[in-house]
N, C-alpha and C positions, 0 to 999 in steps of 0.2 A: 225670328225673321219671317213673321207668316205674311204671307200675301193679301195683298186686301181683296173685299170681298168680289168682286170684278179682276181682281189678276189673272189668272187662270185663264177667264176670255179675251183679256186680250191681248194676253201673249199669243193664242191661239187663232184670233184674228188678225194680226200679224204674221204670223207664221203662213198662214193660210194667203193671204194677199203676195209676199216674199214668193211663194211657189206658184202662183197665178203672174210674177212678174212685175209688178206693180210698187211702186213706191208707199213707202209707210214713215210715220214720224216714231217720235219715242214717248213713251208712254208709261205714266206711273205705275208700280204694278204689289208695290210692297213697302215692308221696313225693315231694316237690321232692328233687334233689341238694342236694348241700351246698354249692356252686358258684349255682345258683338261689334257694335260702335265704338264702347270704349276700347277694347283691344284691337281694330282695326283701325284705330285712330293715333294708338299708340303704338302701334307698328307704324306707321306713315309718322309720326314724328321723329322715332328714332333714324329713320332715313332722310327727315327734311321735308317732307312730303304736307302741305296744310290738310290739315282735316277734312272731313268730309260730312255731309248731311246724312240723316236715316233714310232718307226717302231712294228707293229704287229703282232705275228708268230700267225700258228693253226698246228696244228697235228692232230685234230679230235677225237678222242679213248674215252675219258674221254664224251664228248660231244654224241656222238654217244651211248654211255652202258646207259647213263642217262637220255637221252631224247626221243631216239629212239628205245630200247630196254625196257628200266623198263619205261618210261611212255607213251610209243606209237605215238609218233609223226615221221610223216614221216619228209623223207632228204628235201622233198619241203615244210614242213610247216617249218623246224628248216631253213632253208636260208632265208624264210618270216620272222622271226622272226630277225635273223642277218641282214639282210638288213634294220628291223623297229630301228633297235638300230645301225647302224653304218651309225651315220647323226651328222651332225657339232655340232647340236642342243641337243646333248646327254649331257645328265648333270650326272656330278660326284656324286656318293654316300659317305658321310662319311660314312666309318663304318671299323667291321675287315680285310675286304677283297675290290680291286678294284673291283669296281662295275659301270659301265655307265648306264644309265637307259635312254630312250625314254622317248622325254615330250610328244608325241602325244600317243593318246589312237587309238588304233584299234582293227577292228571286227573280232578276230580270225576264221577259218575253221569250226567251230561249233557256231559259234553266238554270242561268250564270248567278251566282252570288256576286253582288255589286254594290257600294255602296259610292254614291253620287257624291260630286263633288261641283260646285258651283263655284266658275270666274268670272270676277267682277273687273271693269277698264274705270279707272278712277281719274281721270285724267282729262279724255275730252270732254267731258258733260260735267266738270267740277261746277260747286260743290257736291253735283249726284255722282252715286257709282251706278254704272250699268249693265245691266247683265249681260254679258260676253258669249256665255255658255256653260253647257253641263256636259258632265265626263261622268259615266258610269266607270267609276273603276273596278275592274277585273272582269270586265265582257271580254266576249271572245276577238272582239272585231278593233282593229288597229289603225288611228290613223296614218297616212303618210307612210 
């Protein structure tokens, strides 16, 4: 699921505009393999759910009130974070929601062993899924 060669920036100028205040559209930033697709797509049929495209949007807003405002991560740890989780090697979660998770663990900006996990909303931008947000899991800091 690597991101294309401009994703990066402009999740980041998103991110950036969102904390200036400012409204932002959605914006292409990647792809599932074909290999992730196909089992997130056959998770979504076994619930009924129509398939979905490779292609990636973000908008930021959701991602930003969550990560960067209520749990304190700066825009350069939350891209450290999407960049740990949007690798080939990203393996699918069952469960209620799309989920990619990182199989490699790393050392997050505080010391924490973490490995990223990415939710996708598949729903309002069909046929796109959108990135929703990243979750280091096993930092120290908890939402909610």
């Amino acid at each position: 699921m690597p991101l294309f060669a401009d994703g990066l920036r402009k999740i980041e100028r998103n991110l950036r505009a969102i904390a200036r205040g400012e409204r932002v559209s959605p914006v292409k930033i990647g792809r599932f393999t074909d290999e992730q697709l196909t089992c997130i797509n056959q998770l979504r049929n076994d619930e009924s759910f129509a398939p979905i495209d490779p292609v990636i949007l973000f908008i930021g807003k959701h991602l930003f009130k969550s990560r960067c405002e209520k749990d304190g991560y700066t825009i350069e740890e939350v891209l450290v974070q999407i960049s740990s989780v949007f690798v080939d090697e990203a393996e699918v979660l069952e469960g209620l929601s799309t989920v990619l998770r990182s199989r490699a663990v790393r050392i997050d900006f505080r010391g924490c062993l973490v490995r990223d996990e990415a939710v996708f909303e598949c729903t309002q931008r069909h046929p796109h899924a959108e990135l929703l947000s990243v979750i280091p899991k096993g930092d120290r800091r908890k939402s909610g």
